[in-house]
MOPAC internal coordinates of N, CA, C and O (Angstrom, degrees):
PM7 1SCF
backbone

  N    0.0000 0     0.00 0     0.00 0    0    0    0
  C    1.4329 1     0.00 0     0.00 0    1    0    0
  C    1.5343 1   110.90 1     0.00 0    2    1    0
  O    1.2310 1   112.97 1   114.04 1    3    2    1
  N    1.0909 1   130.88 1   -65.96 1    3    2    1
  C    1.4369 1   143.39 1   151.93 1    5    3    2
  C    1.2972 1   118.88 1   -25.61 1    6    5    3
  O    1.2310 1   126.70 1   136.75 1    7    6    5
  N    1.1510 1   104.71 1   -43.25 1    7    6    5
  C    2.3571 1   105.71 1   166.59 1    9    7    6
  C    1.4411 1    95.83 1   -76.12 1   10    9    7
  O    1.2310 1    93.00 1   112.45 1   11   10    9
  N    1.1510 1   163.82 1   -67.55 1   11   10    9
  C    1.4457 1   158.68 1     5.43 1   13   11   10
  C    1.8735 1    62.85 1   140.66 1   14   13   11
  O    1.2310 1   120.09 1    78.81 1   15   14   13
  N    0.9434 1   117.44 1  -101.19 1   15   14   13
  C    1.8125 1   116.05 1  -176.22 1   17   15   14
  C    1.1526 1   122.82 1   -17.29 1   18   17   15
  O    1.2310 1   129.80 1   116.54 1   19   18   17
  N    1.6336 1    98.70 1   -63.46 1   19   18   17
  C    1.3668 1   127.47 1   178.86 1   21   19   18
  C    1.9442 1   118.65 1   -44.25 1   22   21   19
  O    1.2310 1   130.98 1   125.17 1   23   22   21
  N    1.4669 1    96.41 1   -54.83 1   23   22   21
  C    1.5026 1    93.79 1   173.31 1   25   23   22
  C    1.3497 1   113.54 1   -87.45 1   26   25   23
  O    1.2310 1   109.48 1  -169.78 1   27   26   25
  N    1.1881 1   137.33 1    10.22 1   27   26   25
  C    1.3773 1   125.31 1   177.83 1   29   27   26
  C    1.3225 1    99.91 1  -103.61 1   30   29   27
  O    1.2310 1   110.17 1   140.28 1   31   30   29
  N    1.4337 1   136.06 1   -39.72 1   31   30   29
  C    1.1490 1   115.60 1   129.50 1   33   31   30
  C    1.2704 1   143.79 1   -13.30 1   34   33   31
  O    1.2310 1   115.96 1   116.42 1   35   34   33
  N    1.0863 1   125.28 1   -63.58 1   35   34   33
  C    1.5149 1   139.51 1  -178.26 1   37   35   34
  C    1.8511 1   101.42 1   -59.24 1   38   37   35
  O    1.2310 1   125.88 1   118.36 1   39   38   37
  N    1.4946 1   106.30 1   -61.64 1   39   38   37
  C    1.7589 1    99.16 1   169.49 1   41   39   38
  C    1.4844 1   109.87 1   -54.61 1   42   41   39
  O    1.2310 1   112.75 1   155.22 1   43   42   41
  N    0.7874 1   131.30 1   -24.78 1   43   42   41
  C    1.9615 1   131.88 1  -157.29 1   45   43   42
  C    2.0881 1    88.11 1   -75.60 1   46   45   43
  O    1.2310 1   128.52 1   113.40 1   47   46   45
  N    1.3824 1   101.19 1   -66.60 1   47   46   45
  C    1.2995 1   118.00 1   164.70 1   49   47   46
  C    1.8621 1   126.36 1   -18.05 1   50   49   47
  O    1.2310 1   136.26 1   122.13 1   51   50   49
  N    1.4287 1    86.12 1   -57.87 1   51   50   49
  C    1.5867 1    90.14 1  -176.75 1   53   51   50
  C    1.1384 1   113.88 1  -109.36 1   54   53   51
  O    1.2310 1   118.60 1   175.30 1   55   54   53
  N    1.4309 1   120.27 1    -4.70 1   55   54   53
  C    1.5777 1   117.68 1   139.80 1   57   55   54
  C    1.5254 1   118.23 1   -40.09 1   58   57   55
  O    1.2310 1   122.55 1    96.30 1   59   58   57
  N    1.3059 1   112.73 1   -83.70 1   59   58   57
  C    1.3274 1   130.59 1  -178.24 1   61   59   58
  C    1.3075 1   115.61 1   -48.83 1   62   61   59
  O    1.2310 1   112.05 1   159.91 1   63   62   61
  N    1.1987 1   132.59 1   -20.09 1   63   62   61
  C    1.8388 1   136.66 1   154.11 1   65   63   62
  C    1.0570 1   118.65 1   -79.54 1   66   65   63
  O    1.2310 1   120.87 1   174.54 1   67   66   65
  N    1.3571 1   115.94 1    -5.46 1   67   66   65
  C    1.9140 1   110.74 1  -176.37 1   69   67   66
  C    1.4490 1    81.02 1  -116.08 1   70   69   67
  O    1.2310 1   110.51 1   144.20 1   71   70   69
  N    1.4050 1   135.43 1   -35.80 1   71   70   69
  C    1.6260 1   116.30 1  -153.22 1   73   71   70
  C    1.6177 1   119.12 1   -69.77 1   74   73   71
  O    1.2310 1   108.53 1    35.28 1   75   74   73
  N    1.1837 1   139.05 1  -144.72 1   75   74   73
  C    1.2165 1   137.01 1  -168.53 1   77   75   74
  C    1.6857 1    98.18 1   -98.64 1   78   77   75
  O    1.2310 1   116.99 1   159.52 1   79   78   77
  N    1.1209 1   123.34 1   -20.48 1   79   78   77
  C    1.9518 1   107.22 1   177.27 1   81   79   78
  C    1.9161 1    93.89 1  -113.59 1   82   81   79
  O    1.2310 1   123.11 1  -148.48 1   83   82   81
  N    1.3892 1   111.65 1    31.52 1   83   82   81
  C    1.2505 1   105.00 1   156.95 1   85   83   82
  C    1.5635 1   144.91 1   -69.72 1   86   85   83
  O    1.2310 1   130.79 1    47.02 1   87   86   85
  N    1.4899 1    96.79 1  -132.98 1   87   86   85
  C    2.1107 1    82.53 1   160.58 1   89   87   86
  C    1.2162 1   115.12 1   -88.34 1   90   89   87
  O    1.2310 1   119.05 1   143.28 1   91   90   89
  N    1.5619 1   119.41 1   -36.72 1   91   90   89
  C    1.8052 1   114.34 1   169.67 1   93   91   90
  C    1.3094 1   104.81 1   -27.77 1   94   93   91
  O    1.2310 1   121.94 1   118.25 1   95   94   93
  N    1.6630 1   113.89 1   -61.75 1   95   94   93
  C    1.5662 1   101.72 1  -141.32 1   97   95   94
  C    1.8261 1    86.64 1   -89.24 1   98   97   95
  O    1.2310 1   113.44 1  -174.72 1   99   98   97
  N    0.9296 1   130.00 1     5.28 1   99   98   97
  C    1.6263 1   121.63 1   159.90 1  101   99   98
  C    1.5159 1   115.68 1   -72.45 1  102  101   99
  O    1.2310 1   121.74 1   121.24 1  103  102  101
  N    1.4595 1   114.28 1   -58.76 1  103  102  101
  C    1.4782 1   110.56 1  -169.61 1  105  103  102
  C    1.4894 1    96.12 1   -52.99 1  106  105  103
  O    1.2310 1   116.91 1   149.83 1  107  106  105
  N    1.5736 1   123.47 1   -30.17 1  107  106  105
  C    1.5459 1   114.47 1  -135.83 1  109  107  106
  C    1.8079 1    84.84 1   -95.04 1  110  109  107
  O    1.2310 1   116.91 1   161.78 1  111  110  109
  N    1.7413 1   123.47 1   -18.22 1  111  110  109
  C    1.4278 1   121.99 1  -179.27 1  113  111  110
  C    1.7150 1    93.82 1   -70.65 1  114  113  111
  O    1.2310 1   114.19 1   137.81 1  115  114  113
  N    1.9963 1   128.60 1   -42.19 1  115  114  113
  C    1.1239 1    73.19 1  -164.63 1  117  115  114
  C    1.4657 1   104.16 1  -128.04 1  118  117  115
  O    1.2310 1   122.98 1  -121.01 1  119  118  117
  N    1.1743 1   111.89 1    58.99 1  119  118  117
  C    1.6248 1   137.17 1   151.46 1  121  119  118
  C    1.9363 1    95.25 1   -66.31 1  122  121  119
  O    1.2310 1   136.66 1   107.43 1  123  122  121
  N    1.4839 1    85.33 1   -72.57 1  123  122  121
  C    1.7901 1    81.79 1  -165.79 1  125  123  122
  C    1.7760 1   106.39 1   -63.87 1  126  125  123
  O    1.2310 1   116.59 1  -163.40 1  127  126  125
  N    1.5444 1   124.09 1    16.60 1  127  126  125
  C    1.4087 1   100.78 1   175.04 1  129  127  126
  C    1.5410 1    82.00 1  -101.70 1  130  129  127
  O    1.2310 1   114.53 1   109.86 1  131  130  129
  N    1.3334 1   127.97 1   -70.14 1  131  130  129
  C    0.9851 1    92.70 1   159.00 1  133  131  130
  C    1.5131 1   157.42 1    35.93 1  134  133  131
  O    1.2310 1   120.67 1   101.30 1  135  134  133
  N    0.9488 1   116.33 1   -78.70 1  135  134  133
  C    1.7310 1   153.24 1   176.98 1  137  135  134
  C    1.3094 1    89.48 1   -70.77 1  138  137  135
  O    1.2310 1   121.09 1    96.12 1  139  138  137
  N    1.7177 1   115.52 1   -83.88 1  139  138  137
  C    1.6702 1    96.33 1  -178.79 1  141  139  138
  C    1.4759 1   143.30 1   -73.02 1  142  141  139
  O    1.2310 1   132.66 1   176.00 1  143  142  141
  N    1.1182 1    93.15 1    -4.00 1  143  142  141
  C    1.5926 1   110.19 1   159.71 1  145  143  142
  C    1.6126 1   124.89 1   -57.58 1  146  145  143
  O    1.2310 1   127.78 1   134.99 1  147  146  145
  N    1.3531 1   102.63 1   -45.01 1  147  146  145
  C    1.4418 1   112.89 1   177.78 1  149  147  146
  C    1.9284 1    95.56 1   -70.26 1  150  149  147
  O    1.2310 1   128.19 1   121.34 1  151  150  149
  N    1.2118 1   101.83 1   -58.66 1  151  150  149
  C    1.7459 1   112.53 1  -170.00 1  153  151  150
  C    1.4202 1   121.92 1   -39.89 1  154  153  151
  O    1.2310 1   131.64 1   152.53 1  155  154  153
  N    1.5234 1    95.14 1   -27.47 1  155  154  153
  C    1.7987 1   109.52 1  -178.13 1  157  155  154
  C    1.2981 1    89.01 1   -97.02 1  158  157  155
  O    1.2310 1    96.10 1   152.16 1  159  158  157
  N    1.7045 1   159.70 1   -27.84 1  159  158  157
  C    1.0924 1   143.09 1  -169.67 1  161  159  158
  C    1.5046 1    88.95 1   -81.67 1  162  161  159
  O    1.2310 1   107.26 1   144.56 1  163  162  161
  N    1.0557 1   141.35 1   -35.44 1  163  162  161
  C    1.6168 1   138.48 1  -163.34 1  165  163  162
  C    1.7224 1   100.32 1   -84.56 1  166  165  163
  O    1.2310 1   128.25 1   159.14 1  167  166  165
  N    1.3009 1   101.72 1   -20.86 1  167  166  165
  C    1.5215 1    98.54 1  -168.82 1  169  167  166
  C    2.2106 1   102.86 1   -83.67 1  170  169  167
  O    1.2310 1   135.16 1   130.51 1  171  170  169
  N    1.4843 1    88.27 1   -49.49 1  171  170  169
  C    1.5881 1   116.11 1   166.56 1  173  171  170
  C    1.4607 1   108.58 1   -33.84 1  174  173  171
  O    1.2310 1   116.00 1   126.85 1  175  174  173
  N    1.6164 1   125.20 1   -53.15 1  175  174  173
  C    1.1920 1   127.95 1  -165.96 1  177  175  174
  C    1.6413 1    91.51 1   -77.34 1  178  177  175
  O    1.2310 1   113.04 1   117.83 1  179  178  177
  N    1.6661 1   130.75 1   -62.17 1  179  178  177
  C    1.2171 1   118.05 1  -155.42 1  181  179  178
  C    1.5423 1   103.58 1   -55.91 1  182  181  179
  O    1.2310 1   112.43 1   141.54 1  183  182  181
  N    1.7242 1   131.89 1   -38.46 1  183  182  181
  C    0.9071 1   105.13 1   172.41 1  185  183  182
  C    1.7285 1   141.33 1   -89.00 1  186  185  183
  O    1.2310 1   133.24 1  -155.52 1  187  186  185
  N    1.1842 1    92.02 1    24.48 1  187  186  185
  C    1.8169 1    90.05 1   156.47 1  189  187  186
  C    1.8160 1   111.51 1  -120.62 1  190  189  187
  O    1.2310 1   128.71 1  -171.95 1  191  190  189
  N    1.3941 1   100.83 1     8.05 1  191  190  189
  C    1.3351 1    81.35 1   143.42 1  193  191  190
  C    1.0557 1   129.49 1  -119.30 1  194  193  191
  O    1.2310 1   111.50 1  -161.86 1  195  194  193
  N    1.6613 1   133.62 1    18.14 1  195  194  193
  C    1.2621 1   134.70 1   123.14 1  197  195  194
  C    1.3421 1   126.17 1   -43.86 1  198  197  195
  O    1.2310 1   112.82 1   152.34 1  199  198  197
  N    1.0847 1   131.17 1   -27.66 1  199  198  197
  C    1.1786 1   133.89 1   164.38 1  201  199  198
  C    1.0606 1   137.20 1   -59.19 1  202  201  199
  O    1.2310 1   124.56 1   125.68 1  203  202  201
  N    1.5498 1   108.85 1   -54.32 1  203  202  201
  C    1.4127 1   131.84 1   152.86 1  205  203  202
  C    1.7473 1   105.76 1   -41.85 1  206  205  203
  O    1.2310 1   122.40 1   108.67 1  207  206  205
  N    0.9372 1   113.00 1   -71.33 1  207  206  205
  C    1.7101 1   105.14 1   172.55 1  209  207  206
  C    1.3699 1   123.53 1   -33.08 1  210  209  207
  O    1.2310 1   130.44 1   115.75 1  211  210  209
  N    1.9108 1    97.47 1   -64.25 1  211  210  209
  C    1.9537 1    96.87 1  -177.21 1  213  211  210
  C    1.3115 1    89.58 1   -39.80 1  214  213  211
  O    1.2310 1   111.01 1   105.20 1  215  214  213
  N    1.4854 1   134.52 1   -74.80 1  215  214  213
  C    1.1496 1   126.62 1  -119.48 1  217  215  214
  C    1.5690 1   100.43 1   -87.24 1  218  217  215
  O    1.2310 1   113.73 1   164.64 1  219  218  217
  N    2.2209 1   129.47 1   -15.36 1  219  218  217
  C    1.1904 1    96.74 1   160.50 1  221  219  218
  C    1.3360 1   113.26 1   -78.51 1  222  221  219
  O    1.2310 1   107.89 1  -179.58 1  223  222  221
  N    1.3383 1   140.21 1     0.42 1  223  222  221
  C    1.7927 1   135.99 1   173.71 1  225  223  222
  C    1.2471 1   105.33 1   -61.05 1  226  225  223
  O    1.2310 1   108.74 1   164.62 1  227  226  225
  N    1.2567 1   138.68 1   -15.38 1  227  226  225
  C    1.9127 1   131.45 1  -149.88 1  229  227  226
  C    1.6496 1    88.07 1  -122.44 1  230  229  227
  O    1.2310 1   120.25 1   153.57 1  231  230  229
  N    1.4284 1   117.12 1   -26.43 1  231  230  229
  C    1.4027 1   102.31 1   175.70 1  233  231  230
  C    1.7798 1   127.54 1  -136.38 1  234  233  231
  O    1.2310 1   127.60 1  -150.15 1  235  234  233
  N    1.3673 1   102.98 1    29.85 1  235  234  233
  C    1.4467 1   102.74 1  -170.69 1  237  235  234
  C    1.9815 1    95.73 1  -155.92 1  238  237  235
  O    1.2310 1   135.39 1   -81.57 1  239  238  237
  N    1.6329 1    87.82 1    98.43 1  239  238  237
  C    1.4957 1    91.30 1  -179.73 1  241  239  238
  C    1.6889 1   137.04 1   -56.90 1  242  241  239
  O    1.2310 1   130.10 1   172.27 1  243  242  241
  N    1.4473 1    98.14 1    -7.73 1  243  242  241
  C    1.5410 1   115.98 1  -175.55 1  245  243  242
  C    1.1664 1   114.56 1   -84.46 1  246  245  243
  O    1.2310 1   120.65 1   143.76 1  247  246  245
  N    1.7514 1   116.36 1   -36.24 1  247  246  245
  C    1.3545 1   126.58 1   173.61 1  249  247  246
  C    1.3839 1   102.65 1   -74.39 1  250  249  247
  O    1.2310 1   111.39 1   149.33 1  251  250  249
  N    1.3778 1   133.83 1   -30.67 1  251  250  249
  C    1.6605 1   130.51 1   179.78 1  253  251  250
  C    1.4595 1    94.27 1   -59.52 1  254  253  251
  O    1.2310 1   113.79 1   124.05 1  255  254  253
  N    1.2596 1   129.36 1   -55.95 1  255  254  253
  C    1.8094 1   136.82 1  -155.64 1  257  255  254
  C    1.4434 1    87.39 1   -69.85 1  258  257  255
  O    1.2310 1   127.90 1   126.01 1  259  258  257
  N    1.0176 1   102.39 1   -53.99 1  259  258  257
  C    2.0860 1    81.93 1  -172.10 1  261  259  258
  C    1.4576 1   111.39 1   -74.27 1  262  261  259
  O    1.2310 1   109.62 1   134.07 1  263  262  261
  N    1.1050 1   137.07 1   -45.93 1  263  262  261
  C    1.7614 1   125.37 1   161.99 1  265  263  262
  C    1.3198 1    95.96 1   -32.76 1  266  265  263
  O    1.2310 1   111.80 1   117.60 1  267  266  265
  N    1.3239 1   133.06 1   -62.40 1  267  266  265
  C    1.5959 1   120.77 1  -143.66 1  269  267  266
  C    1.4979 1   106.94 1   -62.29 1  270  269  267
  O    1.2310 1   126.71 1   128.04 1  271  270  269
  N    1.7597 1   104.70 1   -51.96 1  271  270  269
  C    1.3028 1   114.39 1   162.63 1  273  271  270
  C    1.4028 1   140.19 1   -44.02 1  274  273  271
  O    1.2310 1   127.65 1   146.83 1  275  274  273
  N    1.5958 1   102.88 1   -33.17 1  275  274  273
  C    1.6004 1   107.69 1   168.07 1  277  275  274
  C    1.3913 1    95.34 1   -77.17 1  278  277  275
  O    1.2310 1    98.39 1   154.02 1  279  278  277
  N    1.2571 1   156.31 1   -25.98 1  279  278  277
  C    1.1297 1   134.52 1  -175.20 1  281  279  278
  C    1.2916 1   122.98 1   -85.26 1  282  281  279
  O    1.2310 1   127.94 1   158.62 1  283  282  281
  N    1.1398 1   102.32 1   -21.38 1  283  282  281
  C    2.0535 1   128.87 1   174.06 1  285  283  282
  C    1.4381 1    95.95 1    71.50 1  286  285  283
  O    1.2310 1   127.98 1  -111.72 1  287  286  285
  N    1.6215 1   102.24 1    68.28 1  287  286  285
  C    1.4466 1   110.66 1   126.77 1  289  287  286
  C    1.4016 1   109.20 1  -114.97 1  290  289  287
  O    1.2310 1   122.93 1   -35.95 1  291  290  289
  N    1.3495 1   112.00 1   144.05 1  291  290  289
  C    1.7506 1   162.14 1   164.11 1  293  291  290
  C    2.0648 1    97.82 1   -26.12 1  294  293  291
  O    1.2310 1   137.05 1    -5.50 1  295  294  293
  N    0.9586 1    84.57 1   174.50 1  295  294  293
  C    1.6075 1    91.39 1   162.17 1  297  295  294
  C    1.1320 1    98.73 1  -128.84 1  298  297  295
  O    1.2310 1   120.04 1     4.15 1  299  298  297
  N    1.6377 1   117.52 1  -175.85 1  299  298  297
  C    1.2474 1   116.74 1  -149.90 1  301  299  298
  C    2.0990 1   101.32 1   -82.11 1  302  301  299
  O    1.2310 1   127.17 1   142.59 1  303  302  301
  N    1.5067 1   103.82 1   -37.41 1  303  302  301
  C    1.3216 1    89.06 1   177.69 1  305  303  302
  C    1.6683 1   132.44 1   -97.60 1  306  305  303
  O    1.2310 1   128.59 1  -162.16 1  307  306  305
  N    1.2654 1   101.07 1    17.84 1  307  306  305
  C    1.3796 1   126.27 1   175.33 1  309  307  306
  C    1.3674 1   111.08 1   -45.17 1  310  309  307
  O    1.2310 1   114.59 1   -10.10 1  311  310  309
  N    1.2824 1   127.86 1   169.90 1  311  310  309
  C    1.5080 1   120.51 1   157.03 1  313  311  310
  C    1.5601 1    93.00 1  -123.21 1  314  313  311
  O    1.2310 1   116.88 1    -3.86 1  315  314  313
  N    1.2952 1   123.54 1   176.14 1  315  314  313
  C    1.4291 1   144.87 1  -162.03 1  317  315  314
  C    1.5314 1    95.75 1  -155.95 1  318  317  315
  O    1.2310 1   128.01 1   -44.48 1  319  318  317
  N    1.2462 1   102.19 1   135.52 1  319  318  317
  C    1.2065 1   129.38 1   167.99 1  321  319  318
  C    1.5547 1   127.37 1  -128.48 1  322  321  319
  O    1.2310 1   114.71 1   -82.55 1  323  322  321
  N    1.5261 1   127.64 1    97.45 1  323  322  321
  C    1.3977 1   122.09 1  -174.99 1  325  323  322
  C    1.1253 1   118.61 1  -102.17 1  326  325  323
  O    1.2310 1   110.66 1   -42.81 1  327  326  325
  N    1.6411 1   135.16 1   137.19 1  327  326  325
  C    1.2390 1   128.05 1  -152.59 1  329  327  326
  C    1.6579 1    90.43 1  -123.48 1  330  329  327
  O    1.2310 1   114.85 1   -74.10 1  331  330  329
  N    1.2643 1   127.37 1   105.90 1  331  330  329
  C    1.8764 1   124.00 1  -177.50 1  333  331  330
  C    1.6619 1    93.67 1   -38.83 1  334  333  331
  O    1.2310 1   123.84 1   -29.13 1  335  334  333
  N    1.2080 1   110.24 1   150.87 1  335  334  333
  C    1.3892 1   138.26 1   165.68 1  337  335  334
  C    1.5397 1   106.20 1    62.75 1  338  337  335
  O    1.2310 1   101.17 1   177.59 1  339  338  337
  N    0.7474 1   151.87 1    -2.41 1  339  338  337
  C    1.4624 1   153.53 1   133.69 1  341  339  338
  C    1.2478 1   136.97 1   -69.17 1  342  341  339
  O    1.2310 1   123.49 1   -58.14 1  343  342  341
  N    1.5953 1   110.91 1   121.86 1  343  342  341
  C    2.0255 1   100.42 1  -170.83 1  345  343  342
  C    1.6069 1    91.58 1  -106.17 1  346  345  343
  O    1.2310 1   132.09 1   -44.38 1  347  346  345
  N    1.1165 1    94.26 1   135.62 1  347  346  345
  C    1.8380 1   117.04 1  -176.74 1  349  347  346
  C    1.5497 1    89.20 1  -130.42 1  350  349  347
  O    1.2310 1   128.36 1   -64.00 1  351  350  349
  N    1.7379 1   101.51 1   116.00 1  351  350  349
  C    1.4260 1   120.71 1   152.92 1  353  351  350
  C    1.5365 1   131.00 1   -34.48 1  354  353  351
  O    1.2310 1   116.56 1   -32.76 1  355  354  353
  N    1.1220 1   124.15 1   147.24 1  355  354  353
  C    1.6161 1   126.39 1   150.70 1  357  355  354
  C    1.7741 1   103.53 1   -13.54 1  358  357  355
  O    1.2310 1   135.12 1   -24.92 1  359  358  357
  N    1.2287 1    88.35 1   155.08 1  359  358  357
  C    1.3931 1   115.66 1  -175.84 1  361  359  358
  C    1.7758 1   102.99 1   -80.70 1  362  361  359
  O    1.2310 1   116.80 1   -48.85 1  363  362  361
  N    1.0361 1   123.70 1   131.15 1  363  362  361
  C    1.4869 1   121.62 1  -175.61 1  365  363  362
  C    1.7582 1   118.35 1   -65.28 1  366  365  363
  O    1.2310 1   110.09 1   -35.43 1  367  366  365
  N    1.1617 1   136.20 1   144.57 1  367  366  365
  C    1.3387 1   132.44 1  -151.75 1  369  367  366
  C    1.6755 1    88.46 1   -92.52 1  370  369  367
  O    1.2310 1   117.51 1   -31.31 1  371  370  369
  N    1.4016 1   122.35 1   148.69 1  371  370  369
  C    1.6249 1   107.29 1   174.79 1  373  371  370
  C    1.7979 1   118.13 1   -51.66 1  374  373  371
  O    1.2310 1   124.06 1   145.37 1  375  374  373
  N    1.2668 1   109.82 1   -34.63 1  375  374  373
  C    1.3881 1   101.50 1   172.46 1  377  375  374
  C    1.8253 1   132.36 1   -62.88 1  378  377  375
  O    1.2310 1   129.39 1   141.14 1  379  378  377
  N    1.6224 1    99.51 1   -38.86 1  379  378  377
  C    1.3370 1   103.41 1   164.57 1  381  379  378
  C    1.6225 1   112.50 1   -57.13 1  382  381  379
  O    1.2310 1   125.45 1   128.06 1  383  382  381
  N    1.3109 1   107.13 1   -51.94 1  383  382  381
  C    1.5044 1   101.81 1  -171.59 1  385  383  382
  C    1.4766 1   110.98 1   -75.35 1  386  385  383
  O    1.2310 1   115.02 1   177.13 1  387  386  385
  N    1.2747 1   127.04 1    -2.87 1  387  386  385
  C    1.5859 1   105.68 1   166.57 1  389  387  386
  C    1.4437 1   115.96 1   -81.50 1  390  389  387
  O    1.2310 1   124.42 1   150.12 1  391  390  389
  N    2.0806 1   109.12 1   -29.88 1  391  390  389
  C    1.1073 1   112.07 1   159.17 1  393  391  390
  C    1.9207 1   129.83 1   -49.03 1  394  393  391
  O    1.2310 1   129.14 1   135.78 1  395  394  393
  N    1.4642 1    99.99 1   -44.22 1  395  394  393
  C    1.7077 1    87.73 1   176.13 1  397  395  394
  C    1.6069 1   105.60 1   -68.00 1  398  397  395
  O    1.2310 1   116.69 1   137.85 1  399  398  397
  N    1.7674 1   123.91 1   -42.15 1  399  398  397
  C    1.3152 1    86.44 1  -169.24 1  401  399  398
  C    1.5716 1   130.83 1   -79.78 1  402  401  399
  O    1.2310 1   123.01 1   178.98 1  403  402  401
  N    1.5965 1   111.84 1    -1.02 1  403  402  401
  C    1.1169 1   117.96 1   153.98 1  405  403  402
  C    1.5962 1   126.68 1   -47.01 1  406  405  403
  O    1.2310 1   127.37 1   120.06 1  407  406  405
  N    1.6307 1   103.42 1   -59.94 1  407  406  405
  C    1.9770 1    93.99 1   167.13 1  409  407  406
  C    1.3284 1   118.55 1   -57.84 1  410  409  407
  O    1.2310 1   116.88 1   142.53 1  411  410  409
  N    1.5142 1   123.54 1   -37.47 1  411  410  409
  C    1.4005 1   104.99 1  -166.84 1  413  411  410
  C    1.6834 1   103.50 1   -90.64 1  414  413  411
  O    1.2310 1   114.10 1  -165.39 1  415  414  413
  N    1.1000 1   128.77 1    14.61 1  415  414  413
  C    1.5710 1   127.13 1   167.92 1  417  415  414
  C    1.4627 1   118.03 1  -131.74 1  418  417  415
  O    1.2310 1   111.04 1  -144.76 1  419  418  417
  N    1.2964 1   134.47 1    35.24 1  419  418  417
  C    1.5296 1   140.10 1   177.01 1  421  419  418
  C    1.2478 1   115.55 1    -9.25 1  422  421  419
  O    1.2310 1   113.41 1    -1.95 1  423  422  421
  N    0.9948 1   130.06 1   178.05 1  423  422  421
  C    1.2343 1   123.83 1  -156.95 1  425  423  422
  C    1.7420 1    94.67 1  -138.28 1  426  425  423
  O    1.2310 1   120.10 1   180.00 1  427  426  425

């Protein structure tokens, strides 16, 4: 009776390690933790270096001028010109633009 236990046990056993919530579906639970483990360290990093940003925007006026500029707003005495149906970039920084008219006029 007790062997008779013993191996029905033993099948019950290696049922449940071969079946679908066996070891497959273990390695494969923690592959994907895994996965988000890394995803939240990648997520973790972008937000402290958002942070690092807010916090150079609130105290370093040079980093404000270039956000504003990557976003293509103007300075205050600029003029702007919007043409309907056309997206026209930021305004070029004086250094970029001495660089383009340098390529397009060689010397």
């Amino acid at each position: 009776m007790a062997l008779a236990a013993l191996a029905g046990l033993g099948a019950y056993a290696t049922i449940m390690l071969r079946g679908p919530q066996g070891l497959a579906a273990l390695s494969e639970k923690r592959q994907m933790i895994r996965s988000l483990e890394e995803q939240n360290a990648d997520l973790q990093r972008d937000i402290e270096a958002k942070k690092r940003l807010i916090e150079r925007l609130k105290t370093d006026p040079s980093t404000q001028v270039v956000e504003l500029e990557r976003l293509g707003f103007v300075h205050q005495h600029d003029t702007q010109f919007k043409v309907p149906g056309q997206h026209i970039g930021p305004a070029p920084t004086a250094a970029r633009q001495a660089n383009e008219e340098s390529e397009q006029h060689p010397h």
